[in-house]
C-alpha positions in Angstrom: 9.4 -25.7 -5.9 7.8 -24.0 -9.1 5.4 -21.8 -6.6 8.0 -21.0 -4.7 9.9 -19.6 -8.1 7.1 -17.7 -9.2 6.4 -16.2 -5.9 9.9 -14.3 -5.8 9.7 -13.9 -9.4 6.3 -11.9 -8.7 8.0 -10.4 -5.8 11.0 -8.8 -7.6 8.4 -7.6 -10.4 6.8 -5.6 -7.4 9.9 -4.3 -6.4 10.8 -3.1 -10.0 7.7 -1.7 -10.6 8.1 0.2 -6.8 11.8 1.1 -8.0 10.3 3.3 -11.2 7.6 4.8 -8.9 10.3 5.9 -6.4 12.9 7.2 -9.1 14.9 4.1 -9.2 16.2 3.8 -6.1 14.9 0.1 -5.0 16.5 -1.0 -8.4 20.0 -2.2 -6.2 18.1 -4.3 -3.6 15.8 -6.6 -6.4 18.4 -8.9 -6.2 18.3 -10.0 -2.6 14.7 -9.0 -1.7 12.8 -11.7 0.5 9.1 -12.1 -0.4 8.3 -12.2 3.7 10.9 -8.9 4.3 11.2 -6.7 1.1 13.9 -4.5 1.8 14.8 -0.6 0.1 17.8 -0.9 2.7 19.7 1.9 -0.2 16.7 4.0 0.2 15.7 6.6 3.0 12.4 7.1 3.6 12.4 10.2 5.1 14.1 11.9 1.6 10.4 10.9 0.5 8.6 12.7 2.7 7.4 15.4 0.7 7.8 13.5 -2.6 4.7 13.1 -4.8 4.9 9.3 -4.8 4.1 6.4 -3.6 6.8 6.9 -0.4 6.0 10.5 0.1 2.2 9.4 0.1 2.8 6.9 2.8 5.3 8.9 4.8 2.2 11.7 4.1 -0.1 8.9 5.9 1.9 7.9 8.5 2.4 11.2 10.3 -1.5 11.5 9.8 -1.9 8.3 11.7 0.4 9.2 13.8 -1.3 12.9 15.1 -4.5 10.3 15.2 -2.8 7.9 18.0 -3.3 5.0 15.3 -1.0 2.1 15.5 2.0 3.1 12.0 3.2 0.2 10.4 6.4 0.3 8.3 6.6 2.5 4.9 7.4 -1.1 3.3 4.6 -3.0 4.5 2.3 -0.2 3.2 4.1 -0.2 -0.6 3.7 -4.0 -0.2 0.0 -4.2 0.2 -0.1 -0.4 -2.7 1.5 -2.7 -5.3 -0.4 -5.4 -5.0 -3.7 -3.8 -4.7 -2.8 -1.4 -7.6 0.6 -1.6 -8.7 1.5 2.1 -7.3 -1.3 3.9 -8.9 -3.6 6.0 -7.1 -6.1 6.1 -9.2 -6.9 2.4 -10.1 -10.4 1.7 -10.2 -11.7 -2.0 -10.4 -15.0 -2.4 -12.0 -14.9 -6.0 -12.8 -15.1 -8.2 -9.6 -17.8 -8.8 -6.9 -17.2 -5.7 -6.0 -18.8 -3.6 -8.7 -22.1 -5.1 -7.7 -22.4 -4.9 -4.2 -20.5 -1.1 -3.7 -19.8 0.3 -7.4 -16.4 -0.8 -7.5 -12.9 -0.6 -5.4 -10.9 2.8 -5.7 -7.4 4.4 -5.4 -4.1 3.4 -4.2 -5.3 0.1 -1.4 -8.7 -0.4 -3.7 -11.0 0.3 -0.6 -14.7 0.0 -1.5 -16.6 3.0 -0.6 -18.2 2.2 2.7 -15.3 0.9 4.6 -13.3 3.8 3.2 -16.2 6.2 4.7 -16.5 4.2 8.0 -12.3 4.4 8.5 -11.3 7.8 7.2 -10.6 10.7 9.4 -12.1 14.0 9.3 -10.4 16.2 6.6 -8.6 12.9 4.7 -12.2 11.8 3.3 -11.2 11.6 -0.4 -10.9 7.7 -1.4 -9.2 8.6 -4.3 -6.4 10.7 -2.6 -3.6 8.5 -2.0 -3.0 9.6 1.7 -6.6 9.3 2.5 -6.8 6.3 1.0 -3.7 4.7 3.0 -5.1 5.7 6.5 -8.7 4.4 6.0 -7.0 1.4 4.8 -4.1 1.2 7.6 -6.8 2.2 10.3 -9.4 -0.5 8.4 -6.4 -3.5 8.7 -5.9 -2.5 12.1 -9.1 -2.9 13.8 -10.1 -5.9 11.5 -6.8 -7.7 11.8 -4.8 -6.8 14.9 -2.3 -4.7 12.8 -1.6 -4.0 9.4 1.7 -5.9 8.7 -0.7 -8.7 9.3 -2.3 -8.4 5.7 0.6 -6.0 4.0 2.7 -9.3 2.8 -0.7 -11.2 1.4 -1.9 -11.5 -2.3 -5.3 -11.8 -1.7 -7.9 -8.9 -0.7 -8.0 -7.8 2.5 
């Protein structure tokens, strides 16, 4: 029972830190957020679009993966995996883990490691520490590797 209380006590910490990135707007749905189906039920994406932040990134993305023919997964499934790769920020670097030896570190909003971000980015999106560019390498990356996206967005462990 006590992991089960810390999980959705970790959950709604992601989902306060995602309501300050977006302006507050998550802040009314903490409350009855699911750790399997986060919810910003209050929010439209769409009013994002343009946004400099983390949803206007990812609505950025997803009209990029979308011109590519990629498979789109949900806005929420991509802020789920951006917070708990870097909290929101898109220009986390992580110099500290098994990483750092093998490929220099992981970069940017979905802390993708320079090859795979090279291998999975898409002509004219090639900056790993550009949020959007980041976001497709990483959607297209979980894609290919996993069958879909949503099938790693939930997780707390690297993908």
């Amino acid at each position: 029972m006590r992991i089960s209380a810390l999980k959705h006590r970790r959950t709604a910490t992601r989902l306060l830190v995602a309501a300050a990135i977006v302006g507050g707007a998550a802040a009314a749905t903490v409350g009855t957020a699911s750790a399997a189906t986060p919810s910003f039920a209050t929010t439209s994406v769409a009013q994002y679009s343009s946004a400099n932040n983390l949803y206007g990134w990812i609505a950025q993305a997803q009209s990029v993966l979308a011109a590519h023919g990629d498979h789109v997964p949900p806005a929420n499934a991509i802020a789920a995996r951006a917070m708990t790769e870097s909290s929101g920020n898109p220009f986390a670097e992580n110099h500290w883990d098994g990483n750092q030896a093998l490929y220099g570190g992981t970069y940017g909003l979905m802390q993708m490691i320079p090859p795979t971000f090279n291998t999975w980015a898409l002509p004219g999106h090639t900056s790993i520490m550009n949020p959007v560019d980041n976001i497709v390498a990483s959607v297209r990356y979980a894609n290919h590797t996993y069958g879909a996206f949503e099938n790693i967005a939930y997780g707390t462990n690297g993908y």
